[in-house]
MISE-273938 format. One line per 8 residues: number of its first residue (from 0); their letters; for each residue x, y, z of C-alpha. Coordinates in Angstrom, 3 decimals. Layout:
N
NUM = a = X:Y:Z  ... .
This chain:
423
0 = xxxxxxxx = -3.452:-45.284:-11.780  -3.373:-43.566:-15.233  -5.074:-40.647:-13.177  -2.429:-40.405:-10.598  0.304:-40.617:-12.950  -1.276:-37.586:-15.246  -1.637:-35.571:-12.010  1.975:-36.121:-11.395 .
8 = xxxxxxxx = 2.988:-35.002:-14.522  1.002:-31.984:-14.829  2.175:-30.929:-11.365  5.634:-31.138:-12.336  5.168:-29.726:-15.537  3.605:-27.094:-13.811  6.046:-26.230:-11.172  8.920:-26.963:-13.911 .
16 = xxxxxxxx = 7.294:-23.700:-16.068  7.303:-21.844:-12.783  10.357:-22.265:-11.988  11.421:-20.794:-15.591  9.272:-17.661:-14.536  11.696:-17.537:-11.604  14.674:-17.493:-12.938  13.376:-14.618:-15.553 .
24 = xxxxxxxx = 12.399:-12.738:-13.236  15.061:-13.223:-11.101  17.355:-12.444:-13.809  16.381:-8.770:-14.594  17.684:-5.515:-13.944  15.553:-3.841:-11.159  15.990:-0.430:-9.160  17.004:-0.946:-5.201 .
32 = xxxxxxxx = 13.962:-0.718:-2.451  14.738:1.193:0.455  13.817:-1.028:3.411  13.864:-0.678:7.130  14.703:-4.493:7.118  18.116:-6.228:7.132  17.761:-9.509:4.672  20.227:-11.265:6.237 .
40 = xxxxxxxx = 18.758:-11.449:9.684  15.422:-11.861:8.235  16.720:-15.117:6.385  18.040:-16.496:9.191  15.435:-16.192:11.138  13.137:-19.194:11.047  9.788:-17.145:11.337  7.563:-16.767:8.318 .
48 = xxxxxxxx = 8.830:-13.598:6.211  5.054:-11.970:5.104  5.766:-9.605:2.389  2.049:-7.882:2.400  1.270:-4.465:-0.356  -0.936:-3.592:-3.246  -0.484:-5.632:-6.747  2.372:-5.334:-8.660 .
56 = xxxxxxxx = 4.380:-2.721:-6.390  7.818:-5.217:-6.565  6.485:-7.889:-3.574  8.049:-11.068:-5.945  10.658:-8.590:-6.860  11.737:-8.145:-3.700  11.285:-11.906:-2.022  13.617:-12.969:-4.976 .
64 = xxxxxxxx = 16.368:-10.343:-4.450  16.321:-10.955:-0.427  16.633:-14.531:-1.667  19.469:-13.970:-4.668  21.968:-16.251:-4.207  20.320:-18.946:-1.932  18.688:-22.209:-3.281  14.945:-21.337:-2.645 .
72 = xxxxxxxx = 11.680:-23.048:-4.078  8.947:-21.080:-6.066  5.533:-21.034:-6.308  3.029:-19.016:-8.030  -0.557:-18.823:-6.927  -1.832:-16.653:-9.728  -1.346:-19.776:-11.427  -4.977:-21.058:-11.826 .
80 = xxxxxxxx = -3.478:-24.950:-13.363  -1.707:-24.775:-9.776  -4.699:-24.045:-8.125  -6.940:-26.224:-10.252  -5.292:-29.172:-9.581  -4.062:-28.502:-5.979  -3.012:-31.628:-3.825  -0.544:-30.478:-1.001 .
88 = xxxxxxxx = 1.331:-33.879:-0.158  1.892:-33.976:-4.208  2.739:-30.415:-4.286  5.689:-30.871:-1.712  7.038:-33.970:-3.176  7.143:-32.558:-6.359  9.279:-29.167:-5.117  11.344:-31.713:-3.150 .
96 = xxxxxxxx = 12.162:-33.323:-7.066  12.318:-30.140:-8.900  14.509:-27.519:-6.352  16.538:-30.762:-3.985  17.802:-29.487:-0.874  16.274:-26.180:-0.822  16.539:-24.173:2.004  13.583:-21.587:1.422 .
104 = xxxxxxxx = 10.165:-21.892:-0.409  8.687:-18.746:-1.509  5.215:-18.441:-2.027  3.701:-15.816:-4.118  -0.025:-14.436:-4.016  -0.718:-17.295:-1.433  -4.346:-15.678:-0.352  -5.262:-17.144:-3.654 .
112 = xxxxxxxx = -5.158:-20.656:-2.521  -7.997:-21.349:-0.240  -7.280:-22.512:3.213  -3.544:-21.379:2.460  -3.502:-20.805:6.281  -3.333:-23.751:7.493  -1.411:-25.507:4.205  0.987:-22.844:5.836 .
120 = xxxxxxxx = 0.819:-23.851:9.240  1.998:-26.778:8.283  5.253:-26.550:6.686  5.868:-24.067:9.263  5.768:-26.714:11.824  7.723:-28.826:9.844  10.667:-26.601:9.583  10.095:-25.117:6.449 .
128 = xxxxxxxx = 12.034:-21.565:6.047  8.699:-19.265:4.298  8.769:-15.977:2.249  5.369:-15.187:1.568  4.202:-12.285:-0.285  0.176:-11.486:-0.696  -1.825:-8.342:-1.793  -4.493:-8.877:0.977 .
136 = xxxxxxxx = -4.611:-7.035:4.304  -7.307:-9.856:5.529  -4.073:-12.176:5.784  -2.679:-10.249:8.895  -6.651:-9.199:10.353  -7.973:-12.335:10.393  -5.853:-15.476:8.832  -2.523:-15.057:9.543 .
144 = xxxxxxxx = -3.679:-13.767:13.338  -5.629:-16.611:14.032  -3.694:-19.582:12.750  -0.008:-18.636:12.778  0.200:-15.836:15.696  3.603:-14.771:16.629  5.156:-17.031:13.674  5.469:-13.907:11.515 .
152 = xxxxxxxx = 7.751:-11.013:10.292  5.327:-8.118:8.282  7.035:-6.611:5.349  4.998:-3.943:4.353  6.202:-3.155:0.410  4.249:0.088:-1.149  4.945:1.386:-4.847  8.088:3.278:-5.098 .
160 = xxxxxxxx = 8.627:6.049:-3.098  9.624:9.567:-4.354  13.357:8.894:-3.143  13.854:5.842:-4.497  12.694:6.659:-7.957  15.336:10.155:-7.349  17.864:7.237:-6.210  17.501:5.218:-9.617 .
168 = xxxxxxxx = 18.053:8.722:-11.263  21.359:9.007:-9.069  19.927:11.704:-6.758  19.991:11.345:-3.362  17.100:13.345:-2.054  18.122:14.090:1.196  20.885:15.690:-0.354  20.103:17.383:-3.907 .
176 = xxxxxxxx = 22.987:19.347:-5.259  22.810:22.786:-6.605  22.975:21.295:-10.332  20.383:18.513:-9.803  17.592:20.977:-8.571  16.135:21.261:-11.486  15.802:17.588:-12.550  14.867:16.797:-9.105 .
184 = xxxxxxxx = 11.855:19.278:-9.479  10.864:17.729:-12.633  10.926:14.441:-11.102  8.765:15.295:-8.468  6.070:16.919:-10.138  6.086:13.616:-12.570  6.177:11.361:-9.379  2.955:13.488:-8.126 .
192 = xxxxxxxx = 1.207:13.084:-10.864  2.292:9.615:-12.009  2.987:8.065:-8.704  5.243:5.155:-8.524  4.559:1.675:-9.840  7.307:-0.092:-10.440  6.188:-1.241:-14.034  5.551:2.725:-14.737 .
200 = xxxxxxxx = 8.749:4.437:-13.933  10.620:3.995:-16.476  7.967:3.791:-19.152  5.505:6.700:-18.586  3.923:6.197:-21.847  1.979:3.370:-20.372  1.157:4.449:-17.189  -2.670:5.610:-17.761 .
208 = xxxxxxxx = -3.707:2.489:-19.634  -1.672:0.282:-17.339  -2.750:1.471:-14.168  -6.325:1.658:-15.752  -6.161:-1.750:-16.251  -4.837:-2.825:-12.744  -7.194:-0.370:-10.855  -9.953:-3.153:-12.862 .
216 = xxxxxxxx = -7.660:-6.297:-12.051  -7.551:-5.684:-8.331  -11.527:-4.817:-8.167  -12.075:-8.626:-10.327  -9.569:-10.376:-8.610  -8.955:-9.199:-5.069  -12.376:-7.833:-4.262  -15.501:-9.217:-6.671 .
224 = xxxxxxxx = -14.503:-12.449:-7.213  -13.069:-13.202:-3.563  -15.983:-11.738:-1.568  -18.715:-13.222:-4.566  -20.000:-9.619:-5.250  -23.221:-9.631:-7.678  -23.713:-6.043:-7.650  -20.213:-5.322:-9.242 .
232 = xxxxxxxx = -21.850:-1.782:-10.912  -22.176:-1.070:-7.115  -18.746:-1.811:-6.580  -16.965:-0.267:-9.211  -19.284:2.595:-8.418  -18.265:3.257:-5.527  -14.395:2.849:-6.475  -14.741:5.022:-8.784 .
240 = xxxxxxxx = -16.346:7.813:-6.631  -13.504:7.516:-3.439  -10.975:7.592:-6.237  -12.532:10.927:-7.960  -12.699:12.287:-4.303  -9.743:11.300:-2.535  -8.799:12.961:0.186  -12.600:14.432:0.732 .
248 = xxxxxxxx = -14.453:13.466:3.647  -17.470:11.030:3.132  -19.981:8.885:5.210  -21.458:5.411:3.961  -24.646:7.178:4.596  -24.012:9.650:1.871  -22.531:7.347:-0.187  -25.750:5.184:0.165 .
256 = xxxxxxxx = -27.801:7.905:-0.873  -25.457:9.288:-3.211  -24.346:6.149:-4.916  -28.437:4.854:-5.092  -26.433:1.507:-3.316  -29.233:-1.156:-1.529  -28.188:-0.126:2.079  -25.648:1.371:4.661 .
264 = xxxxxxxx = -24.467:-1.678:5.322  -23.895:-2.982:1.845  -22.210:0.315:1.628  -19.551:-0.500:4.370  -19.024:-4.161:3.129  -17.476:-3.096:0.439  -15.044:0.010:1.613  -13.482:-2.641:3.821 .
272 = xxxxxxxx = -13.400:-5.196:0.763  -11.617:-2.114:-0.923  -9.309:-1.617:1.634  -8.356:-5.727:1.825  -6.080:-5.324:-1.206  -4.267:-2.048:-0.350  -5.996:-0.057:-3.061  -7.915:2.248:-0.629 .
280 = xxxxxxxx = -7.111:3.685:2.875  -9.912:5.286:5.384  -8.515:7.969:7.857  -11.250:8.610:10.560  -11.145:11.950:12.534  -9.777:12.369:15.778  -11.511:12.212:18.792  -10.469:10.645:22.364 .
288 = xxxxxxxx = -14.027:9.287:22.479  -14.116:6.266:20.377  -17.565:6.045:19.989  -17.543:9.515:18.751  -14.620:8.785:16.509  -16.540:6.019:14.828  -19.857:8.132:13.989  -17.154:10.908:12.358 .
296 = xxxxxxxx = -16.733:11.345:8.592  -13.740:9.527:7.436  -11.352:10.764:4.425  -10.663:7.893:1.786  -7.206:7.731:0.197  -5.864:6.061:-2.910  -2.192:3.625:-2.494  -1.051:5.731:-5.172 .
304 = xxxxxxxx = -1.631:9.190:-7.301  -1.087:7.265:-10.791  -4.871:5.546:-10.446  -6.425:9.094:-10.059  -4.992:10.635:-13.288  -5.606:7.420:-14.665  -9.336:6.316:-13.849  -10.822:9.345:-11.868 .
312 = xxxxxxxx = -13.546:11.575:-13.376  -11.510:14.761:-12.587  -11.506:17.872:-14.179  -8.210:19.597:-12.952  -4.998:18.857:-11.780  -6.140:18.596:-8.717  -2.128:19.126:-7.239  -3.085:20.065:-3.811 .
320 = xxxxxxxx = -5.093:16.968:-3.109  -2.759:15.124:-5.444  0.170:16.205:-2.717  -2.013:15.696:0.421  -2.450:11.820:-1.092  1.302:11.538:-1.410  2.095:12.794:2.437  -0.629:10.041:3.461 .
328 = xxxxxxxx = 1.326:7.327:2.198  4.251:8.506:3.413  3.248:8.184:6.554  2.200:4.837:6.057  5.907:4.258:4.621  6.993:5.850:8.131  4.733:3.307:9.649  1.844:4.672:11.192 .
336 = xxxxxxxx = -1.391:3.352:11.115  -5.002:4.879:10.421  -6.939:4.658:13.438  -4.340:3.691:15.814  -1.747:6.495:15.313  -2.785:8.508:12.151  -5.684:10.382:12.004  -6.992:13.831:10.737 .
344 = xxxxxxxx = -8.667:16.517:13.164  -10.991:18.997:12.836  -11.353:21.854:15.730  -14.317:22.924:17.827  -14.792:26.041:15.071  -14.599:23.580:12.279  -11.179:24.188:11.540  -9.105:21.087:9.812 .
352 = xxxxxxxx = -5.831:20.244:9.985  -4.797:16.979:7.202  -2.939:14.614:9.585  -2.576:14.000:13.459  0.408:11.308:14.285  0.320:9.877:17.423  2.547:7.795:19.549  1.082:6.100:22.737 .
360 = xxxxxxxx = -1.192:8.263:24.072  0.415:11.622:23.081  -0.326:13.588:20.079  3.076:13.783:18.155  2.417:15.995:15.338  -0.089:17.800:13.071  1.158:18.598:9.412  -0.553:20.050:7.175 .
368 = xxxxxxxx = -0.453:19.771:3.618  -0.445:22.826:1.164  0.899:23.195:-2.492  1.488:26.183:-2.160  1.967:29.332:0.131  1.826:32.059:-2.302  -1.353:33.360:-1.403  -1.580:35.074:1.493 .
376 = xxxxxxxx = -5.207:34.074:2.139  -3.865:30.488:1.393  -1.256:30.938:4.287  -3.314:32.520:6.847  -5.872:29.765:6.627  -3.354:26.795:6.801  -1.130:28.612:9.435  -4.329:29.348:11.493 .
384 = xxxxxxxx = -5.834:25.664:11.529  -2.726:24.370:12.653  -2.543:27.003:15.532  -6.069:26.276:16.494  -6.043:22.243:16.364  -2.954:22.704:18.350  -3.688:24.479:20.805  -6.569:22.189:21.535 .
392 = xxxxxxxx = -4.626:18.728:21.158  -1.959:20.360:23.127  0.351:19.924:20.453  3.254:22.379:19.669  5.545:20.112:16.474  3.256:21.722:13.851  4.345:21.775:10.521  3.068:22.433:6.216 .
400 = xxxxxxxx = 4.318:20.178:3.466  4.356:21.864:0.167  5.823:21.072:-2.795  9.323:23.501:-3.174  8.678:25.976:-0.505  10.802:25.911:2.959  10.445:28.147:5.688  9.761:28.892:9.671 .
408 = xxxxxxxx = 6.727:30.920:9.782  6.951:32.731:13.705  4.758:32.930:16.647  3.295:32.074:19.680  3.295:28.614:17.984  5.947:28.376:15.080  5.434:26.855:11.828  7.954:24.972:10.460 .
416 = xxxxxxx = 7.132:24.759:6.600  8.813:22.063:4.440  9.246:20.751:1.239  8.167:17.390:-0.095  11.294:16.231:-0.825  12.684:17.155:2.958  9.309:15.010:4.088 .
């Protein structure tokens, strides 16, 4: 009895303490996401809301603002006295006592709870209206498909984009006025460099040691400790090497060799353990024979360009890659996939053009990305590429980022060359 009774006052201490988190939280100033979604119909829809993304890009953040105003339930699973003493008929009576009569239970960093799937399940059959945010891609491969198929709305939420950081400095980026050009650039080439965490934005003094110390958090937490890694040098190894070569093609086999790790296999393992908690992103090559495809080198890019400056061994600037990394997850943003309808390409005279978007079984697009056009070698060989892979993927929408430059370069197959900002 004395047992019981302690459990029930820890758990309501407990969820009493997270509750004050809430409300802090809930309470601050934050800068606007820019969502394809529209809260209202997602709240009234009785589906689970799945807010899915890397650590710390504004998931919480944004579950509590869609929920602002409503009388919603809380619950922290980074919270290892939660976890430690976890007993789910206890758990629900004691939210019943602590929030009465709420309407929606939010549920942050769920993936840490084990068999949170079918805990989930659960209250979802029971009526229970879920926001659910996690920094694990497993949750919609494997849990979330098996047990709760079809129950779900994905809410994909990356760090800030380059728009929404110009919007929180009052510039609309699709429309930059004649006097804001020159902040806007500045912004830019800070975003390209810095990227854009939320907690780094406005405080760029801290980005290199705080995004040092994340980039360590999410290979502990998300990838080591969850998949019992022993060899972490191996891990963290490896990390370190995609992040010092983003955007560079690889194969496990040379990383094997390269790296000194046990096998190919091993090797494998853990890119898709990197990849679980949004950190890293594998683009394979294009090819309409998937078996082909799969033997290809694949390019490995970073969730944002703030970890490279901040734990890559790199000895330049590196802006060119730095931009190519910062179309990629654009396109994400835009919502295309790697491997399904994002890919790079790479023509019969070895020829490579950055990214190939594809909807249904048509190629869409090819863009390529360049820093820079000044040189004129540097324009021939992008301009060239693109003409080649098109012409081959029967594609005639080609097109080069770059950072300021705008353009339409002319020919048999026009160029249209824009800036980042436009993108």
């Amino acid at each position: 009895m004395y047992l019981c009774s302690r459990s029930i006052i820890i758990m309501k201490s407990t969820i009493l303490m997270q509750r004050a988190e809430r409300d802090r939280i809930a309470a601050r100033p934050y800068i606007d996401r820019k969502t394809n979604y529209r809260t209202t119909e997602m709240l009234e829809s009785p589906l689970i809301k799945l807010i899915t993304g890397p650590r710390r890009a504004g998931k919480s953040v944004y579950a509590m603002l869609m929920l602002k105003g409503c009388n919603f339930a809380y619950l922290n699973f980074d919270d290892k006295q939660l976890l430690d003493r976890w007993d789910d008929e206890l758990v629900e009576r004691t939210l019943d006592e602590v929030y009465p009569g709420y309407e929606y239970l939010m549920l942050d960093e769920v993936q840490n709870l084990p068999g949170w799937d079918l805990w989930v399940s659960k209250l979802y059959r029971n009526g229970k209206n879920l926001v659910i945010t996690g920094s694990n891609a497993n949750m919609l491969s494997s849990e979330m498909a098996t047990v709760l198929t079809g129950r779900y709305l994905q809410i994909e939420m990356l760090p800030f984009s380059l728009a929404e950081v110009m919007a929180a400095e009052g510039i609309d980026i699709a429309d930059i006025k004649a006097e804001q050009q020159t902040r806007a650039s500045l912004i830019a080439d800070d975003y390209l460099r810095n990227g854009g965490f939320p907690e780094t934005v406005l405080a760029r003094g801290i980005t290199g040691n705080y995004l040092a110390t994340l980039f360590d958090s999410i290979l502990l937490k998300d990838v080591a400790q969850r998949h019992h890694v022993r060899k972490t040098t191996d891990l963290y190894g490896l990390a370190t090497y995609l992040l010092s070569n983003f955007c560079n093609p690889f194969s496990a086999n040379d990383l094997a060799e390269e790296l000194n790790i046990a096998s190919v296999t091993t090797t494998k393992k853990y890119c898709d353990y990197l990849n679980e908690p949004f950190l890293f992103f594998f683009l394979p090559r294009f090819n309409n024979k998937l078996k082909l495809m799969a033997k290809a080198d694949r390019k490995a890019y970073v969730v944002d360009n703030g970890f490279v400056q901040s734990s890559a061994f790199n000895l330049s600037d590196n802006l060119g890659r730095l931009l190519e990394n910062q179309v990629f997850v654009e396109l994400l943003r835009k919502g295309y996939e790697p491997g399904k309808t994002l890919f790079y390409y790479r023509s019969r005279n070895n020829r490579e053009v950055d990214f190939v978007t594809r909807r249904g079984t048509k190629v869409e697009r090819l863009i390529q990305v360049s820093y820079s056009l000044d040189s004129a070698k540097t324009r021939k060989r992008e301009a060239s590429a693109l003409v080649e892979c098109g012409e081959e993927l029967k594609c005639d929408d080609l097109c080069i980022v770059t950072f300021s430059e705008k353009e339409k370069i002319d020919g048999a197959s026009p160029i249209s060359v824009i800036p980042i900002t436009e993108f």
